[in-house]
N, CA, C and O atoms as a printed pandas DataFrame, in Angstrom:
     atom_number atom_name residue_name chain_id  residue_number  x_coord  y_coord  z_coord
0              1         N          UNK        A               1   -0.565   -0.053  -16.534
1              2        CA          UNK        A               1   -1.406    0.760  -17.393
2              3         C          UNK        A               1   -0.468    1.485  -18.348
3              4         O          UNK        A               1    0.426    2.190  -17.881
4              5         N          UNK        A               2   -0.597    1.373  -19.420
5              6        CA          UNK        A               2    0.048    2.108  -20.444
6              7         C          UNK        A               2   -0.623    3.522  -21.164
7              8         O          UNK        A               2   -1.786    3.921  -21.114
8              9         N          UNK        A               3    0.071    3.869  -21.563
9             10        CA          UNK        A               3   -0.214    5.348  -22.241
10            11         C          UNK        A               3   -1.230    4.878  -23.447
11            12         O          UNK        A               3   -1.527    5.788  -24.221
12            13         N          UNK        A               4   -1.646    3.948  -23.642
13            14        CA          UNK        A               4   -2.490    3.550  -24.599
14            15         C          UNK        A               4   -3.846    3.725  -23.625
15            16         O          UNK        A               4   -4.958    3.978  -24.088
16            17         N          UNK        A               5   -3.573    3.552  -22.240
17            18        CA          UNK        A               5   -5.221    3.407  -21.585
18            19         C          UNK        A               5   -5.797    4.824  -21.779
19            20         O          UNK        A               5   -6.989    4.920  -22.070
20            21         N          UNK        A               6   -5.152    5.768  -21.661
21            22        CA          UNK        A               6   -5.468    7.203  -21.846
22            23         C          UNK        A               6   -6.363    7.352  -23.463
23            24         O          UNK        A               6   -7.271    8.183  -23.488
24            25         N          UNK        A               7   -6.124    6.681  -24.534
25            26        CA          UNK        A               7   -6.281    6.736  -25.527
26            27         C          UNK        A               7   -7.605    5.395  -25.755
27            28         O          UNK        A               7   -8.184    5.350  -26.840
28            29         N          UNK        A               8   -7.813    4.816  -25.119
29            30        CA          UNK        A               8   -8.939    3.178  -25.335
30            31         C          UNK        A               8   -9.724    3.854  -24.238
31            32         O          UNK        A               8  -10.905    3.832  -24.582
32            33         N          UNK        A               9   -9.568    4.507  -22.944
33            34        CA          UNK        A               9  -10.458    4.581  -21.527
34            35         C          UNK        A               9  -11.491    6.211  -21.521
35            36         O          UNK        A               9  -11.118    7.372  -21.688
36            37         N          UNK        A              10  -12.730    5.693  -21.280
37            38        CA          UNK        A              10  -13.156    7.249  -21.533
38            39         C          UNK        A              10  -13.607    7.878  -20.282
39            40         O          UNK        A              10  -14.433    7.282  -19.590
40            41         N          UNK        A              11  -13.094    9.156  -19.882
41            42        CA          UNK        A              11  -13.183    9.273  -18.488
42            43         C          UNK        A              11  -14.564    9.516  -18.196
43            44         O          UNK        A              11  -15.346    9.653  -19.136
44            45         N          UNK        A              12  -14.891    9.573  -17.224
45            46        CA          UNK        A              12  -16.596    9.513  -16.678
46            47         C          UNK        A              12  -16.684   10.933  -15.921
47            48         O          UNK        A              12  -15.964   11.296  -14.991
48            49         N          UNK        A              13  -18.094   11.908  -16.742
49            50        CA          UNK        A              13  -17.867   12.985  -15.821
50            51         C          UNK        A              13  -19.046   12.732  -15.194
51            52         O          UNK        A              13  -19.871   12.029  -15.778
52            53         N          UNK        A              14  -19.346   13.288  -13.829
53            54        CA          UNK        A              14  -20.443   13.164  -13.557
54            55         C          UNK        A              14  -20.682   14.782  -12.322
55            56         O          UNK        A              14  -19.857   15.255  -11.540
56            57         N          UNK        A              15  -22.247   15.281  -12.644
57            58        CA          UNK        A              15  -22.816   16.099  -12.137
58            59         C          UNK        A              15  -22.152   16.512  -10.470
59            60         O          UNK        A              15  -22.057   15.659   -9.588
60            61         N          UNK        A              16  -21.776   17.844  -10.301
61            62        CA          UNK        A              16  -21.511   18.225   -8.852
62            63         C          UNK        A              16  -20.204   17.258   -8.596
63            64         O          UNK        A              16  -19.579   17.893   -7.747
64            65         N          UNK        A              17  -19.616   16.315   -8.816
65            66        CA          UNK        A              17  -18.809   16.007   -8.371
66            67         C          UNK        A              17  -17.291   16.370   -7.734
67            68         O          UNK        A              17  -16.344   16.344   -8.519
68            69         N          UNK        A              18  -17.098   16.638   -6.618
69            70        CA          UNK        A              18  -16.003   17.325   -6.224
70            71         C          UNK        A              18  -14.380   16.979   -6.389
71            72         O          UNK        A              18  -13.908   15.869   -6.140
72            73         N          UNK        A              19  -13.666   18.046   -6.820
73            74        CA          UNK        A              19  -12.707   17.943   -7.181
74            75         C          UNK        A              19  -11.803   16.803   -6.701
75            76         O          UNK        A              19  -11.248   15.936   -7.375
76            77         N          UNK        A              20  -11.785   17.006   -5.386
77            78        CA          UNK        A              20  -10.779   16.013   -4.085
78            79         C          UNK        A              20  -11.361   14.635   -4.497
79            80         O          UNK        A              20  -10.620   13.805   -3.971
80            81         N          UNK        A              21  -12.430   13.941   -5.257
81            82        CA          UNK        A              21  -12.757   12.731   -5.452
82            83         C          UNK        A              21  -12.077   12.230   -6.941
83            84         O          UNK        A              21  -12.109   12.835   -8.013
84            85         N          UNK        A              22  -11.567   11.154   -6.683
85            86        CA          UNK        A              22  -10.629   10.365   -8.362
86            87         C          UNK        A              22  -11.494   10.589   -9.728
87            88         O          UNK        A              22  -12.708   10.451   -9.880
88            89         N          UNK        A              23  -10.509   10.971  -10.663
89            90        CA          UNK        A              23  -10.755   11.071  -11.771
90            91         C          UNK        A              23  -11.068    9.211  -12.123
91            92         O          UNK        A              23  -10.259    8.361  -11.750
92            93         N          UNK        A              24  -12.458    8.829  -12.939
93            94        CA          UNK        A              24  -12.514    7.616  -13.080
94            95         C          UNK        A              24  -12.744    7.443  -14.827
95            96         O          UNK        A              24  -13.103    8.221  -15.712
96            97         N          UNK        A              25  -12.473    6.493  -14.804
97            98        CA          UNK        A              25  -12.386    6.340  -16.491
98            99         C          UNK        A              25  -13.086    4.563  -16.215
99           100         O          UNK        A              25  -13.073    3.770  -15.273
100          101         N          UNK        A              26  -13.722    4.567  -17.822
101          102        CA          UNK        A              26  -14.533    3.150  -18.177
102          103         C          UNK        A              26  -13.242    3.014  -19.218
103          104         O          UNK        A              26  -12.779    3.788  -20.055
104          105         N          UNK        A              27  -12.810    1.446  -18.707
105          106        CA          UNK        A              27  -12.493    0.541  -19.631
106          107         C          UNK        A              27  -13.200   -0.579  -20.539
107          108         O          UNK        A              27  -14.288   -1.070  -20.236
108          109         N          UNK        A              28  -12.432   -0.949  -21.743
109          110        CA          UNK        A              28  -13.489   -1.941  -22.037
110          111         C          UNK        A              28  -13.207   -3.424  -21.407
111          112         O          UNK        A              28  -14.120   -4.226  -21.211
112          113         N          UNK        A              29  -11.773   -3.704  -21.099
113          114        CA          UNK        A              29  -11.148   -5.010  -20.187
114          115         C          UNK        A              29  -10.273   -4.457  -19.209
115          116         O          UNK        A              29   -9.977   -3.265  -19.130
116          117         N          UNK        A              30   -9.913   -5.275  -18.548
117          118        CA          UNK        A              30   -9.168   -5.573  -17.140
118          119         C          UNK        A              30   -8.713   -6.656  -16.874
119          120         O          UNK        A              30   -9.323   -7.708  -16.682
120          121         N          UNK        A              31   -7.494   -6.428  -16.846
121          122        CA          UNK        A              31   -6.881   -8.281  -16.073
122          123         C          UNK        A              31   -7.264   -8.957  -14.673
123          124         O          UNK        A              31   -7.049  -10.065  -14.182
124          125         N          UNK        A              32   -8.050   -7.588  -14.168
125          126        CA          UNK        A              32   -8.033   -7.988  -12.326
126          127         C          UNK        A              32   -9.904   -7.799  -12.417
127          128         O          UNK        A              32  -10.614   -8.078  -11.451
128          129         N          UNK        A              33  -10.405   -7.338  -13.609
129          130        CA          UNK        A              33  -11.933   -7.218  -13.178
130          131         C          UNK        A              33  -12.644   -8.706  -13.244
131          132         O          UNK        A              33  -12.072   -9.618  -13.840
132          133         N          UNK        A              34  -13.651   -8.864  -12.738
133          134        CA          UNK        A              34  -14.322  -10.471  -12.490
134          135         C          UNK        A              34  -14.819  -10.556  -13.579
135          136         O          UNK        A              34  -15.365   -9.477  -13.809
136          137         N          UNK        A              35  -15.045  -11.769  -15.043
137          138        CA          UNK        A              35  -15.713  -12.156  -16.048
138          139         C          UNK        A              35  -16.540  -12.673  -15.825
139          140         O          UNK        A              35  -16.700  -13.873  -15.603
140          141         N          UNK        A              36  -17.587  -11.402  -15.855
141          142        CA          UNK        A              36  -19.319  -11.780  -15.605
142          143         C          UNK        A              36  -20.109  -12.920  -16.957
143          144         O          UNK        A              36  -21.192  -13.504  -16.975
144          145         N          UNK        A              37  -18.920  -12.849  -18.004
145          146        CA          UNK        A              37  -19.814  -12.850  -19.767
146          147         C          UNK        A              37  -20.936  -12.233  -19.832
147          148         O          UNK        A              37  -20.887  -11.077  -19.411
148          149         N          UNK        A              38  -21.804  -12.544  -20.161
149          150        CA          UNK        A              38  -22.913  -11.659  -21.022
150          151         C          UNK        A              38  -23.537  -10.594  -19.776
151          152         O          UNK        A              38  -24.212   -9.579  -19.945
152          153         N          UNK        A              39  -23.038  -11.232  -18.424
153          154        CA          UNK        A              39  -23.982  -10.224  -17.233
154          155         C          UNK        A              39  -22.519   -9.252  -17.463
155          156         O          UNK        A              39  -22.842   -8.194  -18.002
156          157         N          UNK        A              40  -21.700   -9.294  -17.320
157          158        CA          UNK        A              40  -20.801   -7.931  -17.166
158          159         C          UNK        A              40  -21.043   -6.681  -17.668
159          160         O          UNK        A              40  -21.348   -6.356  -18.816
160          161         N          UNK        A              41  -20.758   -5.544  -16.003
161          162        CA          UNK        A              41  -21.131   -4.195  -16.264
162          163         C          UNK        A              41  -20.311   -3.501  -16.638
163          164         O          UNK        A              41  -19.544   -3.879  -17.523
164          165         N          UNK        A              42  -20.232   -2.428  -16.149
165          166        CA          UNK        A              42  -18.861   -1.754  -16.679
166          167         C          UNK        A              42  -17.696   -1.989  -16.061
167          168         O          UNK        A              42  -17.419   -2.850  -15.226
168          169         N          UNK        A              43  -17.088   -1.214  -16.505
169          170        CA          UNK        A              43  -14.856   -1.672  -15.851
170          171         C          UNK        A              43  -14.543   -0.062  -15.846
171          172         O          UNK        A              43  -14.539    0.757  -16.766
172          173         N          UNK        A              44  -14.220    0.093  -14.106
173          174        CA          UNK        A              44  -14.174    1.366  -13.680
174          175         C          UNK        A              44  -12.758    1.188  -13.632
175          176         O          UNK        A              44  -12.343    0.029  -13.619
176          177         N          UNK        A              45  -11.754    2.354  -13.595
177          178        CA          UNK        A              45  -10.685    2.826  -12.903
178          179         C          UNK        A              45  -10.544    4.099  -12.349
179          180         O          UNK        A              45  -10.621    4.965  -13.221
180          181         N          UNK        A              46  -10.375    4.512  -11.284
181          182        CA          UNK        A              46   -9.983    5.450  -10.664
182          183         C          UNK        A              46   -8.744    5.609  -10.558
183          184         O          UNK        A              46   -7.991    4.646  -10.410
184          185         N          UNK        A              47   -8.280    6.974  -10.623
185          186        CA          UNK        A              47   -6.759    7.409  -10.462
186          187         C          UNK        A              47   -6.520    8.522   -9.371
187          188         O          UNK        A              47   -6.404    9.737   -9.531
188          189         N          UNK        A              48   -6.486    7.898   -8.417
189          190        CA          UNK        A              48   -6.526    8.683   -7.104
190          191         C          UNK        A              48   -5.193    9.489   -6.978
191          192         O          UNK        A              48   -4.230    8.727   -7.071
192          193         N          UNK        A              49   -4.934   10.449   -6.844
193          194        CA          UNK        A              49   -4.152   12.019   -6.429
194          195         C          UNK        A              49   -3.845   11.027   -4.883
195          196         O          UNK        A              49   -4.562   10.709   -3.934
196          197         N          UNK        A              50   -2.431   10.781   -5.239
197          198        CA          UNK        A              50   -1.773   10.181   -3.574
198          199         C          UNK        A              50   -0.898   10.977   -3.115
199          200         O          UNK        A              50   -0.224   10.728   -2.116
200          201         N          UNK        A              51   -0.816   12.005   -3.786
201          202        CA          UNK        A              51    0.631   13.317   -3.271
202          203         C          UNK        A              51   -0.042   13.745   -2.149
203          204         O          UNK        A              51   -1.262   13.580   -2.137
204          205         N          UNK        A              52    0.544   14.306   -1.116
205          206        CA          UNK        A              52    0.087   14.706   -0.258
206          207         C          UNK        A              52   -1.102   15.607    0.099
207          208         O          UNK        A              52   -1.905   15.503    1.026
208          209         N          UNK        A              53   -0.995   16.594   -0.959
209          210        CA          UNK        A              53   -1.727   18.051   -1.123
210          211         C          UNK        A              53   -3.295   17.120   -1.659
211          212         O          UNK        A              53   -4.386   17.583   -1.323
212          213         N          UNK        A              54   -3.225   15.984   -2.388
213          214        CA          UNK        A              54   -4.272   15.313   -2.901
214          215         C          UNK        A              54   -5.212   14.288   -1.802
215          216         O          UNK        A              54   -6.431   14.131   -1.870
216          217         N          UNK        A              55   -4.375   13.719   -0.894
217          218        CA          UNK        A              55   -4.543   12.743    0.597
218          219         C          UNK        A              55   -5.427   14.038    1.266
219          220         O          UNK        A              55   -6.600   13.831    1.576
220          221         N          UNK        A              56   -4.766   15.502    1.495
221          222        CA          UNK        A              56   -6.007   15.745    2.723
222          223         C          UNK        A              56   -6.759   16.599    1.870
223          224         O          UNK        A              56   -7.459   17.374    2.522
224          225         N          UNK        A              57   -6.837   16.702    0.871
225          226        CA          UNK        A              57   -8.015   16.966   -0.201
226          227         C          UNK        A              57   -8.920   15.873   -0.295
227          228         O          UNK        A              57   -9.931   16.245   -0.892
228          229         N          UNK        A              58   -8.970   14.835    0.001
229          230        CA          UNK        A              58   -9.699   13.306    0.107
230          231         C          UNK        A              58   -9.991   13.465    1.603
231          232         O          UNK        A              58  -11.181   13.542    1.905
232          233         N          UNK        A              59   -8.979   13.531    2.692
233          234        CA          UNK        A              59   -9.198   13.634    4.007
234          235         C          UNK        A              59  -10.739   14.654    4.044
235          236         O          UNK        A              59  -11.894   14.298    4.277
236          237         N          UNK        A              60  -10.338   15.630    3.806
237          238        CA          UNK        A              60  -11.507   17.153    4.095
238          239         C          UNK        A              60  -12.799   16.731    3.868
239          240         O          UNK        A              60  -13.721   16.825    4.678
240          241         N          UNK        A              61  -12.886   16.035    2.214
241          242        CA          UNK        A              61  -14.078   15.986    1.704
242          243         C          UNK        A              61  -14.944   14.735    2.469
243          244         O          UNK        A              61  -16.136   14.740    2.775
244          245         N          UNK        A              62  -13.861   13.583    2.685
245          246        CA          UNK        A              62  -14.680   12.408    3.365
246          247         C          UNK        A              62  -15.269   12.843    4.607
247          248         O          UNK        A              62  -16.370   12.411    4.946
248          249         N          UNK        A              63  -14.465   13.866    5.487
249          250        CA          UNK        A              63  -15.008   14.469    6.950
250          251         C          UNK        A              63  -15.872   15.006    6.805
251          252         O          UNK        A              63  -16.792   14.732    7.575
252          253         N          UNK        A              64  -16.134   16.160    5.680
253          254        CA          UNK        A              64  -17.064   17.029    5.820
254          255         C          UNK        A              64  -18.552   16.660    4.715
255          256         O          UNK        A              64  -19.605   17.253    4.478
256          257         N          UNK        A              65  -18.230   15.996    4.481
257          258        CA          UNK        A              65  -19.641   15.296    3.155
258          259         C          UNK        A              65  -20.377   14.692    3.654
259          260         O          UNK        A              65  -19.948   13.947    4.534
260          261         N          UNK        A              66  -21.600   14.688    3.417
261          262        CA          UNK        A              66  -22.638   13.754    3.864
262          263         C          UNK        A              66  -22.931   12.548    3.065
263          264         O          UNK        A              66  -22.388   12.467    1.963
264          265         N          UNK        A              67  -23.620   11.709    3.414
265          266        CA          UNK        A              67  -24.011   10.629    2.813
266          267         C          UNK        A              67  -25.164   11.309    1.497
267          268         O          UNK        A              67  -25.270   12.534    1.430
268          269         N          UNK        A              68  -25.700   10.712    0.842
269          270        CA          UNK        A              68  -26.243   10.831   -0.273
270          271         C          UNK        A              68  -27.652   10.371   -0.016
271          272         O          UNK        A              68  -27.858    9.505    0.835
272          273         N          UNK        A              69  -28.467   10.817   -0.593
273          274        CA          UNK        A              69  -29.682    9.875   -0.806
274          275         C          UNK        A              69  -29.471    8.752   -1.101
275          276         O          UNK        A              69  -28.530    8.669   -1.890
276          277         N          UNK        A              70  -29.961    7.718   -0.808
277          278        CA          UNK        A              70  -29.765    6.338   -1.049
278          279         C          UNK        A              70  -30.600    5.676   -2.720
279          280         O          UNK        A              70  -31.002    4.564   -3.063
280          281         N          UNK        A              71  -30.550    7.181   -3.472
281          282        CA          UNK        A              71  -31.477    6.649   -4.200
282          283         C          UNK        A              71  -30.583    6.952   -5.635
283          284         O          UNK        A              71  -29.787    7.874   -5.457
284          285         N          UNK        A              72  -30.535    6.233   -7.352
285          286        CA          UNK        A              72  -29.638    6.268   -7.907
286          287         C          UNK        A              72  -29.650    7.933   -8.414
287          288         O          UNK        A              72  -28.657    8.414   -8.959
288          289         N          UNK        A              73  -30.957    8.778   -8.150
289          290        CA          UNK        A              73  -30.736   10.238   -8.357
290          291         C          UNK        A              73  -29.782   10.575   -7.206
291          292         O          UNK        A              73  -28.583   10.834   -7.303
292          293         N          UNK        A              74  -30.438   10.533   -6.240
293          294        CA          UNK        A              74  -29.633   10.836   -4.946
294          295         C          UNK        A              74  -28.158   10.807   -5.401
295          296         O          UNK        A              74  -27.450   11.770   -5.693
296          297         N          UNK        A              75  -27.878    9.613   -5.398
297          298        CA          UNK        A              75  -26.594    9.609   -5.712
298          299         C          UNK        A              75  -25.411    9.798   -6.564
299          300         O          UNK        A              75  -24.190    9.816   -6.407
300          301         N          UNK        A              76  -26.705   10.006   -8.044
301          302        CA          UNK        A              76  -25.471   10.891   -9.094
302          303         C          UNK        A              76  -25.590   12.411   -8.889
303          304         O          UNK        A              76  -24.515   13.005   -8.955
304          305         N          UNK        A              77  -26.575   13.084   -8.678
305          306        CA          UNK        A              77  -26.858   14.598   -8.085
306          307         C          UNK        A              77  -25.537   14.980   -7.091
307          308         O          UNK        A              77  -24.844   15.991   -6.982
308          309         N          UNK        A              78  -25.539   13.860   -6.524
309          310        CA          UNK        A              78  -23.849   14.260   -5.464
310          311         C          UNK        A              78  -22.705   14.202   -5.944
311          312         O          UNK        A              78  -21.849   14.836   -5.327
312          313         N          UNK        A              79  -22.377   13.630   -6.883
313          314        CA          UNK        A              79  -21.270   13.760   -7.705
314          315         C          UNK        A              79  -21.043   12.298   -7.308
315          316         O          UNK        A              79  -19.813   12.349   -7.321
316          317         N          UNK        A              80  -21.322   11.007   -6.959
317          318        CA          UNK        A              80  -20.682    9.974   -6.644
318          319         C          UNK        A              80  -21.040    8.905   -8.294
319          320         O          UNK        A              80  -21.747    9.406   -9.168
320          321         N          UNK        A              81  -20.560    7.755   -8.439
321          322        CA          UNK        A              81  -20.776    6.894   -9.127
322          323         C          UNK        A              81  -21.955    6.043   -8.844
323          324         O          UNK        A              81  -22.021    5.537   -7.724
324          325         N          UNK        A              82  -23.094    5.767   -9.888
325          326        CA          UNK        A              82  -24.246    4.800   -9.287
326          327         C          UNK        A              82  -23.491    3.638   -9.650
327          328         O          UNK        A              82  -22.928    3.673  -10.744
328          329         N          UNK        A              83  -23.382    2.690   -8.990
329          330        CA          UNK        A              83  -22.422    1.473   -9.539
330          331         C          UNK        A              83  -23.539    0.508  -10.427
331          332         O          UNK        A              83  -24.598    0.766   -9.854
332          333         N          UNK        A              84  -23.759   -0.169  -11.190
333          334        CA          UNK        A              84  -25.025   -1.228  -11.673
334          335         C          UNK        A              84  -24.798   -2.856  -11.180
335          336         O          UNK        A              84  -23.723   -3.076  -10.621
336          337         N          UNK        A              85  -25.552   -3.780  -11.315
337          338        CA          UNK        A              85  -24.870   -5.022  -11.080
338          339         C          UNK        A              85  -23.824   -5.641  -12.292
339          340         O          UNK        A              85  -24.053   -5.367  -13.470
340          341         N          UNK        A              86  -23.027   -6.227  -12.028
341          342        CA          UNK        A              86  -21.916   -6.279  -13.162
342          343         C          UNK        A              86  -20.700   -5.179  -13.017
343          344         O          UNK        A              86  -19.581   -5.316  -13.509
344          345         N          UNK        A              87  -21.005   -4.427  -12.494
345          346        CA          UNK        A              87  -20.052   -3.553  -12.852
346          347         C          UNK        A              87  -19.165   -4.131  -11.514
347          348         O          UNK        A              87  -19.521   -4.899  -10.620
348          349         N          UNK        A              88  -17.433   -3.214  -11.824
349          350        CA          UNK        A              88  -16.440   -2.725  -10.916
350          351         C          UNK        A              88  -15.555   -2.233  -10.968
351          352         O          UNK        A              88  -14.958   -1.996  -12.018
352          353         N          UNK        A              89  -15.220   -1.949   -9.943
353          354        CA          UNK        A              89  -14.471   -0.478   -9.455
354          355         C          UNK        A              89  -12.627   -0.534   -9.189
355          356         O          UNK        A              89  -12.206   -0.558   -8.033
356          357         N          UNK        A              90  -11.917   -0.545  -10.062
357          358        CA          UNK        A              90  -10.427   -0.527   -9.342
358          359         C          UNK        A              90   -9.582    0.744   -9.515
359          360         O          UNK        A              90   -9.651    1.425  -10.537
360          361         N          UNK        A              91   -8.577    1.113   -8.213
361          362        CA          UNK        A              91   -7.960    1.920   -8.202
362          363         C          UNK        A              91   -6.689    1.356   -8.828
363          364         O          UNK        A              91   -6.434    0.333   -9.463
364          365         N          UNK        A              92   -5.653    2.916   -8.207
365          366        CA          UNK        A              92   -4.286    3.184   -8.523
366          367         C          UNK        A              92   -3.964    4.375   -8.680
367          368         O          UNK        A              92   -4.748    5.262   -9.014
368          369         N          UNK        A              93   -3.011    4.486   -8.500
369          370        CA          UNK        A              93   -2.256    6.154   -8.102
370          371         C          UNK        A              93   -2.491    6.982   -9.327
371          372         O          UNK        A              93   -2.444    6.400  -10.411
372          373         N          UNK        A              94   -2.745    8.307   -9.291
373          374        CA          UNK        A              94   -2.717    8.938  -10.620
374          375         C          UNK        A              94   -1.116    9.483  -11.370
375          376         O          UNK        A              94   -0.764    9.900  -12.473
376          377         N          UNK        A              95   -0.385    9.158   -9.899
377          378        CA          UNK        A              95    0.906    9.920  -10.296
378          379         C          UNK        A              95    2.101    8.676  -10.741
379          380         O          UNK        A              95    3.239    9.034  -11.044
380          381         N          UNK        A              96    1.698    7.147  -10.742
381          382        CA          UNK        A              96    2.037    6.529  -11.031
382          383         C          UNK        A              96    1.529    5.419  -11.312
383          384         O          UNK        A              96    1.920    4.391  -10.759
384          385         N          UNK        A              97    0.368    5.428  -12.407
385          386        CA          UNK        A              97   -0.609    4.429  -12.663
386          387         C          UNK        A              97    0.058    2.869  -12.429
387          388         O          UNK        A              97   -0.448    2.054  -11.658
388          389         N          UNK        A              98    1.260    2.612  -13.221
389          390        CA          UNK        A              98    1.835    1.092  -13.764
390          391         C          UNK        A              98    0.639    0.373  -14.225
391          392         O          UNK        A              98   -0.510    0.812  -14.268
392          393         N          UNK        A              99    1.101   -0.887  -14.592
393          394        CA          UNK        A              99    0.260   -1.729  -15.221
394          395         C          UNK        A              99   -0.532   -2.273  -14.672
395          396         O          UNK        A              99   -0.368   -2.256  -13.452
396          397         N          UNK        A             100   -2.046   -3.192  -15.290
397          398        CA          UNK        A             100   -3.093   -3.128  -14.787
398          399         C          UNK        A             100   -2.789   -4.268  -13.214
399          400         O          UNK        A             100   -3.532   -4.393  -12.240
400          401         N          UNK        A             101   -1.654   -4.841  -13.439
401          402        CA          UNK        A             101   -1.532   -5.891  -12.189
402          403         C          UNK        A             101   -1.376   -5.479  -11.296
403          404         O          UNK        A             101   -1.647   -6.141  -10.294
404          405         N          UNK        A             102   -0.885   -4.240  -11.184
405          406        CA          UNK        A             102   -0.455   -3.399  -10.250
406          407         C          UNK        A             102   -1.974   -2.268   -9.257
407          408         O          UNK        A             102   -1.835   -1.755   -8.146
408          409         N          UNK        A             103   -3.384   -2.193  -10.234
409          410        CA          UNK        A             103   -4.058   -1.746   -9.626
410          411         C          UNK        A             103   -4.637   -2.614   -8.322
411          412         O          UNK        A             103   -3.940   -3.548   -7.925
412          413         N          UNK        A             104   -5.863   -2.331   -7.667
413          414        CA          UNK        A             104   -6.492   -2.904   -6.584
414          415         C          UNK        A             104   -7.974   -2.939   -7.298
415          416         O          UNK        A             104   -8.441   -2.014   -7.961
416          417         N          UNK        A             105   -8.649   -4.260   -7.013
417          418        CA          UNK        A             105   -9.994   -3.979   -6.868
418          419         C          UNK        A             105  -10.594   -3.352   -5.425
419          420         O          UNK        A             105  -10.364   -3.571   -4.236
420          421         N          UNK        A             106  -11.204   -2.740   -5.935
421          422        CA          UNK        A             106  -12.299   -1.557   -4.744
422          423         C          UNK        A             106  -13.104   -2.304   -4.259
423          424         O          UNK        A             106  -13.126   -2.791   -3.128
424          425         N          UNK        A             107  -14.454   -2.530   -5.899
425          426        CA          UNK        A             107  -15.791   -3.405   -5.094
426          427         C          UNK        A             107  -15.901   -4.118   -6.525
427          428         O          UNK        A             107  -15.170   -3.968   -7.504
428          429         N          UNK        A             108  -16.939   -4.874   -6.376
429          430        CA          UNK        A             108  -18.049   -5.174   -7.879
430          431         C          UNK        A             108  -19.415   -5.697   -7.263
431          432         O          UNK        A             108  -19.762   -6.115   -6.158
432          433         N          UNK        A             109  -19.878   -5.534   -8.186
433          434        CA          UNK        A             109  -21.625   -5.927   -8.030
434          435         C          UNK        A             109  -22.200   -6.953   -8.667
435          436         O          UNK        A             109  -22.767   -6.954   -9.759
436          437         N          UNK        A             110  -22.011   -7.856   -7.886
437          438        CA          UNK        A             110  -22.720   -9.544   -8.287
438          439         C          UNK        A             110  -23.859   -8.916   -9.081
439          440         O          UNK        A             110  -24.725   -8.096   -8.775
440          441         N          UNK        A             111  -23.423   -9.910  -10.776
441          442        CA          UNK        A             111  -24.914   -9.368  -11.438
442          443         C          UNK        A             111  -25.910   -9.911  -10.805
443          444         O          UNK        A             111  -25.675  -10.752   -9.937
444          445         N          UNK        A             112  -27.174   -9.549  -11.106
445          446        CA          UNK        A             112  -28.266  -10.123  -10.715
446          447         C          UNK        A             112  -28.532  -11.161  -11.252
447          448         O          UNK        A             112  -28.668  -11.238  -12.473
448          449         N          UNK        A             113  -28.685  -12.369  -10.287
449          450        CA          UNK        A             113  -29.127  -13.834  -10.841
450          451         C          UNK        A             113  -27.578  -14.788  -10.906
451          452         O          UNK        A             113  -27.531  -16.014  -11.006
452          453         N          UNK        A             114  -26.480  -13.930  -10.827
453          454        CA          UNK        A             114  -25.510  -14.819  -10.454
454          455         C          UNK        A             114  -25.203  -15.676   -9.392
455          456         O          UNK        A             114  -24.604  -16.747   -9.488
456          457         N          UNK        A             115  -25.514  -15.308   -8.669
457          458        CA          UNK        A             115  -25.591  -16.209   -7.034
458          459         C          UNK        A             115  -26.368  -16.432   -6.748
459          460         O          UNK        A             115  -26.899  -15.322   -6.724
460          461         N          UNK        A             116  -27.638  -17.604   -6.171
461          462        CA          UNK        A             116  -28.614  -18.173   -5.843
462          463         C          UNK        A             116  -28.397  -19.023   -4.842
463          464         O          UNK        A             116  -27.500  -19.855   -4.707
464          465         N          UNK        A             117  -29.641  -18.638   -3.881
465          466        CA          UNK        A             117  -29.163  -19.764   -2.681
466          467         C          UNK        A             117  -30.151  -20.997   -2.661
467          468         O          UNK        A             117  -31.275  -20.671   -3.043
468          469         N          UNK        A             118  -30.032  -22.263   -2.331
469          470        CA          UNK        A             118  -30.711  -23.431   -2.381
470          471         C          UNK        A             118  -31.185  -23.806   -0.820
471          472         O          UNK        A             118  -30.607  -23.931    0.260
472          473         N          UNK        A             119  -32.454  -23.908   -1.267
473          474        CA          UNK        A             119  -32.678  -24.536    0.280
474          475         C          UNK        A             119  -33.186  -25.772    0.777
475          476         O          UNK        A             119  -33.239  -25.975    1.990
C-alpha cells in the first residue's frame, strides 16, 4: 500500500462505532479482491492497530460486546460494517500497511446469482 492509498481510499465512518474496531477505508481496486465485473461490491480495507495497547483494545471490545441485531439497521446502529453481495473485506497492520500483496482477505460476499446449483 502506498502513500497514494491514503489519497485514492475514502475512509468509512460509521454510526456508534467503537474506537478499539479498524479504521476501514473503500478502495476503488485491489490486487487480492475477487473480480465480480459488473456484480462487484465494494473493496474494503481495514487497518488494524497491532501494537500492543491496540491487541487488548480489540481483546476488551470482542469480550465484552454483544452480537448485533441481525438486521442491516441492527447492524450499522452498532457501529459494525453491513457487508452487500459483491463486496470484500481485507486487512493489514495500520502501523505497517506495505503493499497490497502483503494484505489478507477477511471475507467477500458471493454476488447474488453468481453461484447456482444444478440438479
Amino acid at each position: 500500500m502506498s502513500t497514494e492509498f491514503f489519497t485514492t481510499a475514502a475512509r468509512v465512518y460509521a454510526t456508534n462505532r467503537d474506537l478499539a474496531l479498524p479504521e476501514v477505508y473503500v478502495v476503488a481496486q485491489h490486487k487480492k479482491a475477487p473480480n465480480f465485473g459488473d456484480l462487484q461490491g465494494k473493496i474494503y480495507v481495514a487497518l488494524i492497530n497491532t501494537s500492543a495497547e491496540g491487541l487488548r483494545a480489540m481483546h476488551e471490545f470482542v469480550h465484552h460486546t454483544s452480537i448485533p441485531e441481525g438486521t442491516g439497521k441492527g447492524i450499522q446502529t452498532s457501529g459494525f460494517l453491513k457487508l452487500r453481495h459483491g463486496d470484500c473485506l481485507l486487512a493489514t497492520s495500520k502501523e505497517d500497511p506495505g503493499e497490497d500483496d502483503t494484505h489478507e482477505m477477511i471475507c467477500w460476499i458471493t454476488p447474488e446469482g453468481c453461484l447456482t446449483s444444478r440438479t
